[in-house]
C-alpha positions in Angstrom: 32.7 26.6 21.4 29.5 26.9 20.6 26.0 27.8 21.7 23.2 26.1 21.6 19.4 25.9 23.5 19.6 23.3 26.2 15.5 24.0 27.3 12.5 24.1 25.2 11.2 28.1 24.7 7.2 28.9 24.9 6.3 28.9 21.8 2.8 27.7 19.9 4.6 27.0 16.5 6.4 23.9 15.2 10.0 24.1 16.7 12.7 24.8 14.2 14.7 22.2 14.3 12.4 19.6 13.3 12.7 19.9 9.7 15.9 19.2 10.0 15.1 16.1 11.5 12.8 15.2 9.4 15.2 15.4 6.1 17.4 13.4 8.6 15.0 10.6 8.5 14.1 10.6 5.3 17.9 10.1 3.8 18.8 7.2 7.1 15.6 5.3 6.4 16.2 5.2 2.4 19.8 4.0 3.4 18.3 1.4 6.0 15.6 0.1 3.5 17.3 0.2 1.1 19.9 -2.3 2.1 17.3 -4.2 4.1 15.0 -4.5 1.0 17.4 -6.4 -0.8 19.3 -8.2 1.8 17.3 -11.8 1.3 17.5 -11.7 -2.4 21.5 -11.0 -2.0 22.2 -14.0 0.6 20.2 -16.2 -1.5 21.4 -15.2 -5.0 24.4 -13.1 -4.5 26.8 -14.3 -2.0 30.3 -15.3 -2.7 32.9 -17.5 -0.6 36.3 -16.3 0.3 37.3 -17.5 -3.6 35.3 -15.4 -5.2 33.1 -18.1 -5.9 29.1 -17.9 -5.9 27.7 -19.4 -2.7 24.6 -18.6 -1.4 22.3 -19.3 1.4 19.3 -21.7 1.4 15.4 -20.2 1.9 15.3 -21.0 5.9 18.6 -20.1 6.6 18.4 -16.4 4.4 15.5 -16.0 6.8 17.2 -17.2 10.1 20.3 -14.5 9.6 17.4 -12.0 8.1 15.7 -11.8 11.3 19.0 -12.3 13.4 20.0 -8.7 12.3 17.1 -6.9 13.0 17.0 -8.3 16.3 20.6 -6.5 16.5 19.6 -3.5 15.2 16.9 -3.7 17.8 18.7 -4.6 20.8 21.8 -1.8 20.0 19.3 1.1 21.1 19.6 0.2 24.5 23.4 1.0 24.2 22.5 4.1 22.0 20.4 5.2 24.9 23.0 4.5 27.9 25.8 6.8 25.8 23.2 9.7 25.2 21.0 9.9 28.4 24.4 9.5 30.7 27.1 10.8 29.0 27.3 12.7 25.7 23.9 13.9 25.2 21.2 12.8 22.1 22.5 15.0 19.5 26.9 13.8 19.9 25.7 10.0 20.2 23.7 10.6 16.6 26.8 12.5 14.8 29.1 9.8 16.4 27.2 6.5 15.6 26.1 7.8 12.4 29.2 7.9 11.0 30.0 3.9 12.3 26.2 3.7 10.5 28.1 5.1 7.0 30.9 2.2 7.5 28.7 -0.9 7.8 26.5 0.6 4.1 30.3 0.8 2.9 31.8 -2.4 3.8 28.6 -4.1 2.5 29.3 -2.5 -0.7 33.1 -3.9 -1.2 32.9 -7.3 0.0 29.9 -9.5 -1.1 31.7 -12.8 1.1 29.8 -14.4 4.5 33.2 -12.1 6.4 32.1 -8.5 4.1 28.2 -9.1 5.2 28.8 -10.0 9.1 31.1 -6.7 9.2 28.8 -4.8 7.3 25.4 -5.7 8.9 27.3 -5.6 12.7 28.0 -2.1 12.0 24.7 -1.2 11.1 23.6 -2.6 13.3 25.4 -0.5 15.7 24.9 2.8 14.0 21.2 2.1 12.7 20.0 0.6 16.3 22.4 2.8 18.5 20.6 6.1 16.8 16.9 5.0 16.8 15.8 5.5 20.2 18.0 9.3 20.6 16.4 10.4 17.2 12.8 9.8 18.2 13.3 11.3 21.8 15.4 14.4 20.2 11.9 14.8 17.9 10.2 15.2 21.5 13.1 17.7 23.5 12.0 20.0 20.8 8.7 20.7 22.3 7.8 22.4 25.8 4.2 22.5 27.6 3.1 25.5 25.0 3.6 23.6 22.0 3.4 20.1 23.4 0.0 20.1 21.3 1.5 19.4 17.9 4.2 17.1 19.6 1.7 14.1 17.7 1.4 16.1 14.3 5.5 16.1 14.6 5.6 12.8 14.9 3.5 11.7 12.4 5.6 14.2 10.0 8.6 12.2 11.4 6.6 8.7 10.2 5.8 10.1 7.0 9.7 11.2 6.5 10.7 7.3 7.5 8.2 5.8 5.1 9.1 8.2 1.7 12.9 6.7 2.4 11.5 3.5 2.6 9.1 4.1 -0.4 11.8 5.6 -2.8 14.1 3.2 -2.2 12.3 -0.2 -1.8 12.1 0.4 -5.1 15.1 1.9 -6.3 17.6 -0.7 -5.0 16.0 -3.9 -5.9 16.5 -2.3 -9.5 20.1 -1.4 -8.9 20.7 -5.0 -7.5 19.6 -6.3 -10.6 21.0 -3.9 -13.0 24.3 -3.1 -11.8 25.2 -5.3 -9.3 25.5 -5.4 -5.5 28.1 -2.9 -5.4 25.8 -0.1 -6.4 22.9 -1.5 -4.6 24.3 -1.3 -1.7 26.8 1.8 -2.3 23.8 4.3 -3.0 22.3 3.8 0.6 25.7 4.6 1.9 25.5 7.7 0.1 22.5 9.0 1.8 23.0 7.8 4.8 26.0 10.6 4.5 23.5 12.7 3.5 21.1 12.1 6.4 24.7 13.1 8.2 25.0 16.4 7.2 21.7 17.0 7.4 21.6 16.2 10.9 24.7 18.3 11.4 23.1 21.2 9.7 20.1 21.8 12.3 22.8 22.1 15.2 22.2 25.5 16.2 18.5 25.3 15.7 18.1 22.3 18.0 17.4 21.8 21.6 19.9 19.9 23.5 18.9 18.7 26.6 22.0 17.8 28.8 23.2 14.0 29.3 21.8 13.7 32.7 25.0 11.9 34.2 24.4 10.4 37.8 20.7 12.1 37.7 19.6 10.1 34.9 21.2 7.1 36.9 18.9 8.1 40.2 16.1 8.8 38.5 15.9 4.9 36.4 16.2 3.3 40.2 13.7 5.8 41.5 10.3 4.5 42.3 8.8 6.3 39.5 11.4 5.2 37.2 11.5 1.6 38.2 7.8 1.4 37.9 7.4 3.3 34.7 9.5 1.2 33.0 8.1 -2.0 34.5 4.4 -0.9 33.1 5.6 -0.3 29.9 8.1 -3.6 29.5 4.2 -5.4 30.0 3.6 -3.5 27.0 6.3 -4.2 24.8 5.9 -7.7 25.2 2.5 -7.8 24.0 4.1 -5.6 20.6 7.2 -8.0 20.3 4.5 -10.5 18.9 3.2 -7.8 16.6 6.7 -7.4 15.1 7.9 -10.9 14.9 4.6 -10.8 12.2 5.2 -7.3 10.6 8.9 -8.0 9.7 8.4 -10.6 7.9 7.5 -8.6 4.8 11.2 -8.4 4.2 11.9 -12.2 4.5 8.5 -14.4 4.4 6.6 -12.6 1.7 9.6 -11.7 -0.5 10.0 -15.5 -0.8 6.2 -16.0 -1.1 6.1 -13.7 -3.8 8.5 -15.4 -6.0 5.9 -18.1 -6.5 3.2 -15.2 -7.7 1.7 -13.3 -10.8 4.1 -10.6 -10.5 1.8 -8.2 -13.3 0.5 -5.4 -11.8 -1.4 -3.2 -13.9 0.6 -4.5 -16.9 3.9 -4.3 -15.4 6.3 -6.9 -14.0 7.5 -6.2 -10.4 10.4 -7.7 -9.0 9.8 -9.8 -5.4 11.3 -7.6 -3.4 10.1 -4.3 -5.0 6.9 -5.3 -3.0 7.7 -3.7 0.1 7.6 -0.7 -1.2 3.5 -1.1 -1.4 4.0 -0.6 2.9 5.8 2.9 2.8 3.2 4.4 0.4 0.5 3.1 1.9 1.6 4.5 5.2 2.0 7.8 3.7 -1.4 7.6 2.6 -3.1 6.1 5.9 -1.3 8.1 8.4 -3.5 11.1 7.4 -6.5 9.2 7.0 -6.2 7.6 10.2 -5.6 10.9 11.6 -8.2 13.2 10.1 -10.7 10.7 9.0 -11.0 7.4 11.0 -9.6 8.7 14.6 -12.2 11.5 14.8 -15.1 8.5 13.3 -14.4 6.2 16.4 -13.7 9.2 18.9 -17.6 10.7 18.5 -19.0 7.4 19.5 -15.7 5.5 21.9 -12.7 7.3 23.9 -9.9 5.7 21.6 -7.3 5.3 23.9 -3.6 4.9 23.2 -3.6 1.3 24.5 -6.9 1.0 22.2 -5.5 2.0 19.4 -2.4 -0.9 19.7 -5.2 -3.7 20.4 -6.8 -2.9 17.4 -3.1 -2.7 15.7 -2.7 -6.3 17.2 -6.4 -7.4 15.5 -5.4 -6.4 12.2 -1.9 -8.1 12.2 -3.3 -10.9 13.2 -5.9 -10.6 9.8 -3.5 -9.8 7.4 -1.4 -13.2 8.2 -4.1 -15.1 7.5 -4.8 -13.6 3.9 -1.0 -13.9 3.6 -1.8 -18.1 4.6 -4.6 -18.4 2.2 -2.4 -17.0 -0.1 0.1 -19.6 0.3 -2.7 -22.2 0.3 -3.2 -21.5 -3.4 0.4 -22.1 -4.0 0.8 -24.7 -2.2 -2.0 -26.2 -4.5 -0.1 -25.4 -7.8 -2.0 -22.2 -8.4 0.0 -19.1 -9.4 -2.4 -16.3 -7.3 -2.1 -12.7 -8.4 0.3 -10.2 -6.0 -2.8 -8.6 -5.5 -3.7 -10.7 -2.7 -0.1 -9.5 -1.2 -1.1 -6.2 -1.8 -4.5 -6.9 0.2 -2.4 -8.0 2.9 -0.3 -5.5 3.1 -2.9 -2.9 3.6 -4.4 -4.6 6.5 -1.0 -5.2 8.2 0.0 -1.4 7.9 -3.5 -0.4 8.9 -2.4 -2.3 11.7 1.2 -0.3 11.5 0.1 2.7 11.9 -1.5 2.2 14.9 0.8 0.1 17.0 3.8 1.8 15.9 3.2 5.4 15.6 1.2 5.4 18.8 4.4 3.5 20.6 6.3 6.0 19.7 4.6 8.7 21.4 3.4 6.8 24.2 6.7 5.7 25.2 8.0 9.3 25.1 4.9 11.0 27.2 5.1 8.2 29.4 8.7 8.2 30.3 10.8 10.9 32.9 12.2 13.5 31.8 15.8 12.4 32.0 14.9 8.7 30.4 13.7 9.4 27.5 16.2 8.1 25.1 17.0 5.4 27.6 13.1 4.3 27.2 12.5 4.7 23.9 15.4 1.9 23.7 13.2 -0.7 25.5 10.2 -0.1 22.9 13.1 -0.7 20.1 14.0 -4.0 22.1 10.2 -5.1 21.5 11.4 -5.6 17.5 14.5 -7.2 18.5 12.3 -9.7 20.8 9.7 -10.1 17.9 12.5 -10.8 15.1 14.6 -13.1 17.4 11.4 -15.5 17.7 10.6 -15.3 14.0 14.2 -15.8 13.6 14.1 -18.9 16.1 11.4 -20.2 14.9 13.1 -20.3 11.0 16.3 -22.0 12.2 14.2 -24.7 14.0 11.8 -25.6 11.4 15.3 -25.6 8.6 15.3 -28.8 6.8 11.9 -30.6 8.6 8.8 -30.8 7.8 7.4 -28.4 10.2 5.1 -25.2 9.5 5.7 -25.7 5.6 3.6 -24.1 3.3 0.3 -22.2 4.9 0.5 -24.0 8.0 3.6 -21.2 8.8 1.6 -18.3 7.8 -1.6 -19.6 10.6 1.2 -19.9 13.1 1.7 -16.7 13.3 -1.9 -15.7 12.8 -2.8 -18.0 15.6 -0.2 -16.4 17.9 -1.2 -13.1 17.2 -4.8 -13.6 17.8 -4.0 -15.5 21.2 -1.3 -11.9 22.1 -4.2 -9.3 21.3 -7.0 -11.1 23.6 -4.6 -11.2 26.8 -3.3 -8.3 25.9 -6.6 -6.7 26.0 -7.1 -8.0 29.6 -4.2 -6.5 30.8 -4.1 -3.3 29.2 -6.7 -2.0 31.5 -4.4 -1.8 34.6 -1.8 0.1 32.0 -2.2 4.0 33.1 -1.5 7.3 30.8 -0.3 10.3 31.6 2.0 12.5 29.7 5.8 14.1 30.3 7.1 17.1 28.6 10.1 19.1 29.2 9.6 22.0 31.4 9.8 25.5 29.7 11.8 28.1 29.7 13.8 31.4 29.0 16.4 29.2 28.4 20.2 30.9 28.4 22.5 28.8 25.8 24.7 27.1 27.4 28.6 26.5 25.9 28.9 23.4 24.6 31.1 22.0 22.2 
C-alpha cells in the first residue's frame, strides 16, 4: 500500500509533481506526432495488402481515414473521463491506458497491411484519446486556491512540453520513414511513449490524487449546476469544432499541397511532411510572446477576455486558410510557389493556436465542478473529434468528383470559418466565467494502492 496526497496543500510555489508531468508530455506527444506526422505519406506510399504486396491509398481517401482517426482519438476521452472521474481515479486510468497507448505504436510497427494499421491506429486511439482529458485535469488537481495563480504559467509549461515532442519528432520520423523504413518510423514513437510511462510512474508519490468521485461525481453531472455548466460550454465547443476541422489539416491538406512546392529552405531540401514541424516551434516561441508581450499590449487598452481571446483565435484560422488557397491558386496555375508561403501560413494559424487552444484548456478546467473535471475536459477533446469528422466528411464526399478541387477547397474552409467566428462572437456574450479550484488543505494521505 501506499501513500499518496489526495488534496492540494497551501503552498505559493509550483506543485511538485508537475515536472513530472511535463517530461510525461513531452515523451507521449513525440510518440503521438510522430506517428501522426507520417501517417498520410505511409497510406499513400507505404501500405501493403495481405500479400505483401505494395498497395496504397489514393490522395482523398489517405485524407478521409486521416481525419477518421483523429476524430477517434477525440471522441475516446469521453470514455477516458467516465473510468477516471467514477471509478479508478486520473492517475490509474493514465498508467492503465497508457500502456494499451504502447501496443497500438507497436502493432503499427510490425504490420504495414490495411488489418496492422486499423489495429494499430484503434489502439491509439484508445490510449492517446482515453488519457488526454485526465492528463490535462491531473495538471489542474495539482494546484489549490494559494497557488491557483500560476495554474496558467503551468499550463503553458504543459503546451510548451506538447509542442518540443511534436517539434523533435515531426522531424525526426519523416527522416526515419525514409531512411529505414516504416518499421523504425513508427517503432521509435513506441519507445517513448514507454518512456512517457515511466515517467508518469515516477511522479507517483509526488502527485495529488484526487479520489474517483463514484456516485458523487454521478449527482453532481445531473445537478443543476452541472447540467448547465456543461450545456454553456458544449455552445462553446461547437463554435471550436470548426476551428479544428481547419487546424488539422496541416497533417493531411498541406502535406499534400506541399508536395507540389519549392521545398528549398535556406538552401536545404525539406521533406513534405517535415513541415509540420514549423507549428511546434513556432508555438514554443509564441506562447511566451503572447504571454508576456502581446496579452499585456491589448490588456492596457481592452479587458481580453478568455472568450475574446478564442474569437480572435477563430479570425486568424480563418486568414491563414486563405493564404493556404492563394497558395494553391498558384499551383493550380502551373506555378511551383516557394514553402515559404506555407510557412506564412502556418504562423497565422498557430497564432490562432495559441489562443483557442491553450485558453480551452484552462477555461474548461476553471469552468468545470470540482468532481468533473476530467469528465469535462473530455467534451472540449470531442470539439476535435467533431472538427476532424466534418473535414473527414467532407474528403470522402468530394473523392473522385469535381467538387472543391484545387483552391476552391482551401476558401471552403476559409469561408466557413469566417461565417463560425461572426456568430460565435454574438453568442459568446451570454457565455459567463468564473473559476473552480480544488479546495485546500492539511491533507492526511490516504492508503491507496
Amino acid at each position: 500500500m501506499t501513500d499518496y496526497l489526495h488534496a492540494p496543500l497551501p503552498s505559493r510555489n509550483m506543485p511538485a509533481g508537475i515536472p513530472f508531468i511535463i517530461g510525461n508530455e513531452a515523451a507521449e506527444r513525440f510518440s503521438f506526432y510522430g506517428m501522426r506526422a507520417i501517417l498520410v505519406v505511409f497510406m499513400t506510399q507505404y501500405l501493403l495488402n495481405s500479400s505483401g504486396v505494395a498497395e496504397p491509398m489514393n490522395e482523398e481517401e489517405a485524407k478521409g481515414w486521416f481525419h477518421l482517426f483523429v476524430s477517434a482519438v477525440y471522441i475516446t476521452p469521453l470514455l477516458g473521463a467516465l473510468i477516471s472521474d467514477g471509478l479508478l481515479g486520473k492517475y490509474r486510468t493514465i498508467i492503465l491506458l497508457s500502456l494499451v497507448y504502447c501496443l497500438g505504436h507497436f502493432a503499427l510497427a510490425l504490420d504495414h497491411t490495411r488489418l496492422g494499421l486499423l489495429l494499430g491506429l484503434g489502439l491509439i486511439a484508445l490510449g492517446s484519446g482515453g488519457i488526454k482529458p485526465c492528463v490535462s485535469a491531473h495538471v489542474g488537481d495539482q494546484f489549490g486556491r494559494t497557488n491557483g495563480h500560476l495554474l496558467p504559467r503551468a499550463f503553458g509549461w504543459f503546451y510548451f512540453a506538447v509542442n518540443l515532442g511534436a517539434f523533435i519528432s515531426t522531424l525526426a520520423t519523416p527522416w526515419l520513414l525514409q531512411q529505414v523504413g516504416p518499421a523504425w518510423a513508427f517503432g521509435v514513437p513506441g519507445v517513448l511513449m514507454v518512456i512517457a510511462t515511466i515517467l508518469f510512474w515516477a511522479g507517483r508519490r509526488r502527485f495529488v490524487h484526487i479520489p474517483p468521485g463514484g456516485w458523487e461525481f454521478v449527482r453532481e453531472t445531473f445537478s443543476r449546476d452541472g447540467l448547465l455548466t456543461l450545456a454553456r460550454l458544449l455552445i462553446l465547443y461547437l463554435f471550436v469544432a470548426v476551428f479544428w476541422a481547419l487546424f488539422d489539416q496541416t497533417g493531411s491538406a498541406w502535406v499534400i499541397q506541399a508536395k507540389s512546392m519549392d521545398l528549398t529552405l535556406l538552401g536545404v531540401e525539406i521533406l513534405p511532411a517535415q513541415i509540420q514541424a514549423a507549428n511546434p516551434l513556432l508555438v514554443m516561441l509564441l506562447v511566451p510572446t503572447f504571454s508576456y508581450l502581446i496579452y499585456p499590449a491589448i490588456q492596457r487598452r481592452w479587458h481580453l477576455t478568455a472568450l475574446r481571446k478564442i474569437g480572435y483565435g477563430m479570425l486568424l484560422a480563418a486568414a491563414a486558410f486563405a493564404i493556404s488557397g492563394w497558395t494553391q491558386h498558384l499551383i493550380d496555375i502551373g506555378q511551383t510557389p516557394t514553402v515559404a508561403w506555407q510557412l506564412l501560413a502556418y504562423l497565422v494559424l498557430t497564432s490562432g493556436e495559441v489562443m483557442v487552444s491553450i485558453t480551452c484548456l484552462e477555461f474548461s478546467y476553471t469552468q468545470a465542478p470540482n468532481r468533473m473535471k476530467s469528465f469535462v475536459m473530455a467534451f472540449f477533446m470531442m470539439s476535435v473529434a467533431l472538427g476532424n469528422l466534418f473535414t473527414s466528411m467532407v474528403n470522402f464526399a468530394i473523392e473522385g468528383s469535381e467538387l472543391l478541387q484545387g483552391a476552391d477547397y482551401y476558401v471552403f474552409f476559409a469561408l466557413l470559418m469566417l461565417i463560425t467566428t461572426g456568430l460565435f462572437a454574438l453568442v459568446s456574450r451570454y457565455i459567463p466565467e468564473h473559476s473552480r479550484l480544488h479546495t485546500e488543505a492539511v491533507a492526511v494521505p490516504v492508503n491507496r494502492d
